[in-house]
matplotlib code that plots the C-alpha trace (Angstrom):
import matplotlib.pyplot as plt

x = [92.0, 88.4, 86.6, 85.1, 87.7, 90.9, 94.0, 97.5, 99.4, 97.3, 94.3, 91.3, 88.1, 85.1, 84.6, 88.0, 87.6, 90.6, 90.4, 91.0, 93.9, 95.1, 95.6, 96.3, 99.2, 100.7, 99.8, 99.1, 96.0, 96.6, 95.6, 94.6, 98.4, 99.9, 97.6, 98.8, 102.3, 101.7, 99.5, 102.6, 104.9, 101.5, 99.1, 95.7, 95.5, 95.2, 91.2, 92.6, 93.8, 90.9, 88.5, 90.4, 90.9, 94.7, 93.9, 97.4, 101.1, 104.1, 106.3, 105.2, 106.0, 109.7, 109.8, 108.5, 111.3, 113.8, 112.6, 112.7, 116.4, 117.5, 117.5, 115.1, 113.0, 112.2, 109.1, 108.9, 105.6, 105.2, 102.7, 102.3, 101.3, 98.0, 96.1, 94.4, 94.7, 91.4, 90.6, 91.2, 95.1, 95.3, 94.7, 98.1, 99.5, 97.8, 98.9, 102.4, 102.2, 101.0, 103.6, 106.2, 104.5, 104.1, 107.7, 109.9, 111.3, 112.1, 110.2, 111.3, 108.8, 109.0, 107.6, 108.0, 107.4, 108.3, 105.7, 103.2, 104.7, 105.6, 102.0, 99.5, 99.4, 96.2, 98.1, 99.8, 101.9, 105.4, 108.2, 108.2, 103.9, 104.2, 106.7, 104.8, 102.0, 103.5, 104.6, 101.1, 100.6, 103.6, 102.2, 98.9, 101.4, 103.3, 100.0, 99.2, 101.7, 105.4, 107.9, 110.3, 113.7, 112.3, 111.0, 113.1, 110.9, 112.5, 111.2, 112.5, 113.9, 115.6, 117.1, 118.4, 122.0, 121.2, 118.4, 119.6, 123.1, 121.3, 118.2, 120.4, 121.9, 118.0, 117.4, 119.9, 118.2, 114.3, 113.9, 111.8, 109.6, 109.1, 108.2, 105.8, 104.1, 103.7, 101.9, 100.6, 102.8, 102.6, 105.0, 103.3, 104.5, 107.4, 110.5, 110.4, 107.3, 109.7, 112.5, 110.1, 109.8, 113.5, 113.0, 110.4, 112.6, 115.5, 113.8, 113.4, 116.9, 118.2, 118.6, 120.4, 123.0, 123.3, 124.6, 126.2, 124.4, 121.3, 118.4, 114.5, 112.0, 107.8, 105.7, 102.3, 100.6, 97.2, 97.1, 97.6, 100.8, 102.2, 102.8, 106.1, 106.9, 106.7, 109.3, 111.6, 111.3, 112.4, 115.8, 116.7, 117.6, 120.2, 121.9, 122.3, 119.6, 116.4, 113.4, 111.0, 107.7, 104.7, 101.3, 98.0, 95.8, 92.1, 90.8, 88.7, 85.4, 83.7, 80.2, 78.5, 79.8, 82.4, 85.6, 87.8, 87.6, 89.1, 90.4, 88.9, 85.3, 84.9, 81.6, 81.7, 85.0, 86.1, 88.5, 90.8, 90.1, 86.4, 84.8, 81.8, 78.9, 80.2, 81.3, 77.3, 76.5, 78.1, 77.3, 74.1, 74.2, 75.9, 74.7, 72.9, 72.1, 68.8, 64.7, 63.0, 61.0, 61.1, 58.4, 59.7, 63.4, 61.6, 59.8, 62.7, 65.3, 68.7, 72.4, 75.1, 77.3, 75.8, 75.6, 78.4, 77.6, 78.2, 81.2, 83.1, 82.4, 84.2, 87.0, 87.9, 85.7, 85.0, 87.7, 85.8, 84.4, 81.5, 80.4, 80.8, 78.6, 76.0, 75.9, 75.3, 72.7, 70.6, 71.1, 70.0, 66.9, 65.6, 66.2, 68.7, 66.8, 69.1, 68.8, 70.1, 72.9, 74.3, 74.1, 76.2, 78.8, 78.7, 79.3, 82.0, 84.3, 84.0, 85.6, 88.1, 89.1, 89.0, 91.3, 93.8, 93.5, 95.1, 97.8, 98.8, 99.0, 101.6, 103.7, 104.8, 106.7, 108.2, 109.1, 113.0, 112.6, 111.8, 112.9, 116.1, 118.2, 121.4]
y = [83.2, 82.6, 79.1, 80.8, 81.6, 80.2, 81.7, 80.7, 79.8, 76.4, 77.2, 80.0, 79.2, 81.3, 85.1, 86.6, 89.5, 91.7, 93.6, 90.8, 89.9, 92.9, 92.9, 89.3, 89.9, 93.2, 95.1, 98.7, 100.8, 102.4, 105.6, 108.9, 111.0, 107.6, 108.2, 111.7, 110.8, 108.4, 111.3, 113.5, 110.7, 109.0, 111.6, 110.2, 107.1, 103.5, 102.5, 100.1, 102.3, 104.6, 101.9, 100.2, 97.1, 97.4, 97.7, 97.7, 97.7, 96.3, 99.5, 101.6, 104.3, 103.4, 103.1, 106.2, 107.4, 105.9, 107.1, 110.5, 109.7, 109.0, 105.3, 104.0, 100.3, 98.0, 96.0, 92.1, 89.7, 86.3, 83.6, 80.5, 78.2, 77.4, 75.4, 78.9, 82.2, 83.9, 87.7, 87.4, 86.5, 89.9, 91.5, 92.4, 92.0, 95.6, 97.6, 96.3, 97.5, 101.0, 101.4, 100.4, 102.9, 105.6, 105.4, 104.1, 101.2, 97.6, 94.3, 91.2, 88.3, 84.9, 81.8, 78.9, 76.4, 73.7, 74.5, 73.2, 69.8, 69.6, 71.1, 69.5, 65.9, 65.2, 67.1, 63.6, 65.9, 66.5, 69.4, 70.1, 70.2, 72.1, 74.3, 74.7, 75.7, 78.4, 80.1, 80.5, 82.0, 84.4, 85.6, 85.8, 88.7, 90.3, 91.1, 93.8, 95.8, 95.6, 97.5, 94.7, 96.9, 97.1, 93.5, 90.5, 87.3, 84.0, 80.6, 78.8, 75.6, 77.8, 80.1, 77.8, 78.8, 82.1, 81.6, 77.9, 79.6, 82.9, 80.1, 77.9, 81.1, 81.9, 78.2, 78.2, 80.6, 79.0, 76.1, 73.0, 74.3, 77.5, 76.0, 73.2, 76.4, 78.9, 76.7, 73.6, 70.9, 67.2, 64.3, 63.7, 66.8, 66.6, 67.7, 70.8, 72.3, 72.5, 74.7, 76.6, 79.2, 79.8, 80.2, 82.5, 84.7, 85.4, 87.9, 90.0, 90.4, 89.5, 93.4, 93.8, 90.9, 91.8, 95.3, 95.2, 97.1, 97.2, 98.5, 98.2, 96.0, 97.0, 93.6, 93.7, 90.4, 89.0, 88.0, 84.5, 85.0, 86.9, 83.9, 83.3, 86.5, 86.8, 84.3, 85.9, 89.1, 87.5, 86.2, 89.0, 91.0, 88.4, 88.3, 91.6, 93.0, 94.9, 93.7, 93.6, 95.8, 94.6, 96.0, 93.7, 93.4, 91.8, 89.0, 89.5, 87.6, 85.0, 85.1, 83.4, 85.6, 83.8, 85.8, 84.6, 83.7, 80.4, 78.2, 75.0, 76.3, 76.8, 77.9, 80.7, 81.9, 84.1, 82.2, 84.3, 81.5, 81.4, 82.0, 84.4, 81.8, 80.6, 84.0, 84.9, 81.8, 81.8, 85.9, 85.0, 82.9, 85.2, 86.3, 89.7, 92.4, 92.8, 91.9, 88.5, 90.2, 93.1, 94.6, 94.4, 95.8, 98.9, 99.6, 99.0, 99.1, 96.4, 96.0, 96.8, 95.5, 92.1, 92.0, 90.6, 92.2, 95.8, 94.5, 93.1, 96.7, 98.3, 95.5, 95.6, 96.8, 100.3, 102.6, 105.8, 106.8, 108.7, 105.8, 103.4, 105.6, 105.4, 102.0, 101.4, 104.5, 102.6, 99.2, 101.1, 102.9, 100.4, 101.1, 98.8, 95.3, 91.9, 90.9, 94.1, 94.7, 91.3, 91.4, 94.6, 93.3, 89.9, 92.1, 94.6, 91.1, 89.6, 92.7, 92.9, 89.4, 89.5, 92.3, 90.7, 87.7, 89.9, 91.6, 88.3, 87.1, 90.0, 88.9, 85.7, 87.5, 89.5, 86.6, 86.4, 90.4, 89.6, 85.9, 85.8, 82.1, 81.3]
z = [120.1, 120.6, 119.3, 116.7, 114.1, 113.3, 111.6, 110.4, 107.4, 106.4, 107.9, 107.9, 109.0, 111.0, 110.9, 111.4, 114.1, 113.0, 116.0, 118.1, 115.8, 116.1, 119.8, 120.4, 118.1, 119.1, 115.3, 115.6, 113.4, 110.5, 111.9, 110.6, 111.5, 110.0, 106.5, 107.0, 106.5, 103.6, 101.7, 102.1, 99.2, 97.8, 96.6, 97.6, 99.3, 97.3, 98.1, 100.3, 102.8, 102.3, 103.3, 106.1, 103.9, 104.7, 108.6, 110.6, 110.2, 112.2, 112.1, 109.1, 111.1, 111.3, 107.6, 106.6, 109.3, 107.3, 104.3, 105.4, 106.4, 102.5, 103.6, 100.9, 101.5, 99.1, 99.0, 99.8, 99.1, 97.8, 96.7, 97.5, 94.6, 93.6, 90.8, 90.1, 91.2, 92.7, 92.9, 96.6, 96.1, 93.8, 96.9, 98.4, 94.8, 94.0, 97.1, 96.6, 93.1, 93.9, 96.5, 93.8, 92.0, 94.6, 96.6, 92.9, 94.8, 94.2, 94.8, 95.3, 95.1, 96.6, 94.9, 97.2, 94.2, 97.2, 99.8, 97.9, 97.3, 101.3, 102.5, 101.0, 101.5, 99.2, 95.7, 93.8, 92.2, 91.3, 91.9, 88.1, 87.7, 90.7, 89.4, 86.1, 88.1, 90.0, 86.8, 85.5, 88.9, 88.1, 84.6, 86.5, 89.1, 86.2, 84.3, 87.3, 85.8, 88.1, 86.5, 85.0, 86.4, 89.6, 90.2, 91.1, 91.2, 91.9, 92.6, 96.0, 93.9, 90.9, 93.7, 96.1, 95.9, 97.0, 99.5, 101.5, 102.7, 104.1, 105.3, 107.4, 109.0, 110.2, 110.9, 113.5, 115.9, 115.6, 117.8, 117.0, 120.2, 118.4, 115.3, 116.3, 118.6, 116.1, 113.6, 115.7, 113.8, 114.9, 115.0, 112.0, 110.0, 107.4, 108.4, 105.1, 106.3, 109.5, 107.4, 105.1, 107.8, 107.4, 103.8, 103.9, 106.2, 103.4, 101.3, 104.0, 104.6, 101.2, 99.9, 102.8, 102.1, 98.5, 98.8, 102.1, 104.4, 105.7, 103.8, 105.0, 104.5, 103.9, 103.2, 102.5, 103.3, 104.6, 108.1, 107.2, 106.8, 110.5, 112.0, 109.5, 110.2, 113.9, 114.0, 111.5, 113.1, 116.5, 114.5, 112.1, 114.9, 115.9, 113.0, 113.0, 110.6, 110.4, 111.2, 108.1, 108.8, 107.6, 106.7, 106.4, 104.4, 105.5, 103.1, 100.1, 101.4, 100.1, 97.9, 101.1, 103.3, 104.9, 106.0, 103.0, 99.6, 99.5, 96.6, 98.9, 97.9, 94.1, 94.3, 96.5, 94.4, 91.6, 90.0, 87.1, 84.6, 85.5, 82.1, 82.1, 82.2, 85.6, 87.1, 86.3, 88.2, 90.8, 91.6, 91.3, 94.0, 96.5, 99.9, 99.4, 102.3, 101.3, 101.9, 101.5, 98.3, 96.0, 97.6, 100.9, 99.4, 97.7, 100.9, 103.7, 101.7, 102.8, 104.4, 102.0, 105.0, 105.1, 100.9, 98.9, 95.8, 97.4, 99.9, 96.1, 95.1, 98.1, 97.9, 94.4, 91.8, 92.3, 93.9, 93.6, 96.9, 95.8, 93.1, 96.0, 98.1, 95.6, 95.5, 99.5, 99.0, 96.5, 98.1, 101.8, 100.3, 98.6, 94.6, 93.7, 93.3, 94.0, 90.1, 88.6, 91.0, 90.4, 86.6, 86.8, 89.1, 87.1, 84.0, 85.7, 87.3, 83.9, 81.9, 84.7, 84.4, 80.5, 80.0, 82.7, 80.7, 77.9, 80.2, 80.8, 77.7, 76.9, 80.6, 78.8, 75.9, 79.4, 81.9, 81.6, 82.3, 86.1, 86.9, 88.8, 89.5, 90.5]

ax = plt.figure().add_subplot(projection="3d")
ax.plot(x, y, z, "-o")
ax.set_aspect("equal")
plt.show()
């Protein structure tokens, strides 16, 4: 991978080249007779797809096979637990929920409440605050709007039953080679971060177990993630089950520009708790596409590629094609000045983020609705 990005699962940094991913790690295009096929059970394409925000697939086109078969999937993502959710971990969150939608299948969700505890050396915190975290993070899911008889979320510690006995089965087939490979552990490294990959393996397979035959598996996921699932794919086929495709999504970028929107830097992030004041900030302060003046903006007119403000647009807040198209119009010919286009999109994240804060609200009085435990 060249010097000038990095990604795996505890580590982004440097403008991702998703083409170069792409190759390097064998994932196909989304291409147009693929979208074809989706169109044919989805109606119009989810925005994502349109815009080539959800860029390639492990096998999409053996589930939509299946599918035609009678052999129905079920869907399979996760989320690893943070202090705050950020729009940017929404991401994957919404397609899987449109898919639910779109195909009337069932999700299950992974919490691996212990992840955090065994990653992140610098967090002085316990299981239980962690755990306690992590559900905040779940309302945070519920309150995109899962359907509560389709969606079976469980956290790693409350499910352990269930997930260690179908874990160890997985375990047995990744060496320490493997591991210490795919996600450059040291000698320093705890010996969980070692298993998790097992872990993260069993949903993948777990529909499967539970009724007896196998059934397959579509995870959506950002490209953070493949590297778990390069090695489960290698091992489900061993113990005799399908291997889970995948689609990916790219990341949400940050304000500045950079390739991801990261929890590490707060100010170049859209936090779901951010209260308006600091949303207006910190949009304010984000990388635009266009001239040094207004003058020189009116007269040359700027980059909605290079501009944050219009790239948030594309990514999340506007999935109307033509009211997009206007947007990178005005920002190319020169009529839409840096101070009013980030006042609007200050304005348009803080009424998403308010009315999601009152959709979750309503997930608590919903929780036991979708949390499984042995």
């Amino acid at each position: 991978m060249p010097e000038s990005y990095h990604v795996d699962a505890y580590k982004v940094e440097g403008k991702i080249d998703y083409d170069q991913f792409a190759k390097q790690y064998g994932l196909k295009p989304i291409d147009p007779e693929l979208t074809k096929r989706l169109e044919k059970y989805t109606g119009p394409l989810h925005f994502l797809l349109r815009r080539n925000i959800v860029f390639a697939h492990r096998e999409l086109d053996w589930i939509l096979n299946e599918y035609e078969k009678g052999n129905p999937f079920y869907l399979y993502t996760g989320r690893g637990t943070s202090k705050g959710m950020h729009l940017g971990h929404l991401m994957p969150f919404m397609l899987a929920k449109w898919l639910q939608d779109k195909f009337g299948v069932e999700i299950y969700i992974q919490i691996p409440d212990e992840e955090k505890y065994l990653a992140k050396k610098d967090i002085d915190m316990s299981l239980d605050e962690i755990h306690s975290m992590a559900m905040d993070n779940v309302l945070d899911i519920i309150a995109l709007g899962f359907k509560p008889a389709k969606t079976k979320i469980f956290f790693d510690t409350n499910y352990a039953n269930t997930m260690y006995k179908n874990a160890v089965r997985v375990a047995k087939h990744i060496t320490f080679s493997t591991v210490k490979d795919a996600f450059g552990f040291t000698n320093e490294s705890n010996i969980g971060l070692l298993f998790y990959t097992a872990m993260q393996a069993v949903p993948a397979f777990l529909k499967s177990v539970e009724v007896g035959h196998n059934v397959p598996c579509l995870i959506p996921l950002a490209i953070d993630q493949d590297v778990h699932f390069r090695v489960a794919r290698d091992v489900l086929g061993k113990l005799g089950y399908y291997k889970p495709s995948i689609i990916y999504t790219k990341f949400l970028p940050g304000l500045d520009g950079t390739s991801k929107m990261s929890s590490s830097e707060g100010g170049n992030t859209i936090y779901l708790d951010d209260p308006p004041e600091v949303v207006k900030k910190k949009v304010f302060r984000a990388l635009t596409g266009q001239q040094a003046t207004a003058e020189l903006q009116k007269k040359y007119g700027g980059d909605p590629d290079k501009c944050m403000v219009c790239q948030y647009y594309r990514y999340f807040f506007e999935p109307n094609d033509k009211k997009l198209e206007a947007i990178f119009k005005a920002e190319r010919n020169g009529t839409l000045l840096a101070g009013e286009h980030k006042a609007a999109l200050a304005d348009t994240i803080n009424k998403f983020l308010k009315e999601h804060r009152r959709k979750k609200e309503r997930a608590r009085e919903k929780l036991d609705k979708f949390i499984v435990s042995d």
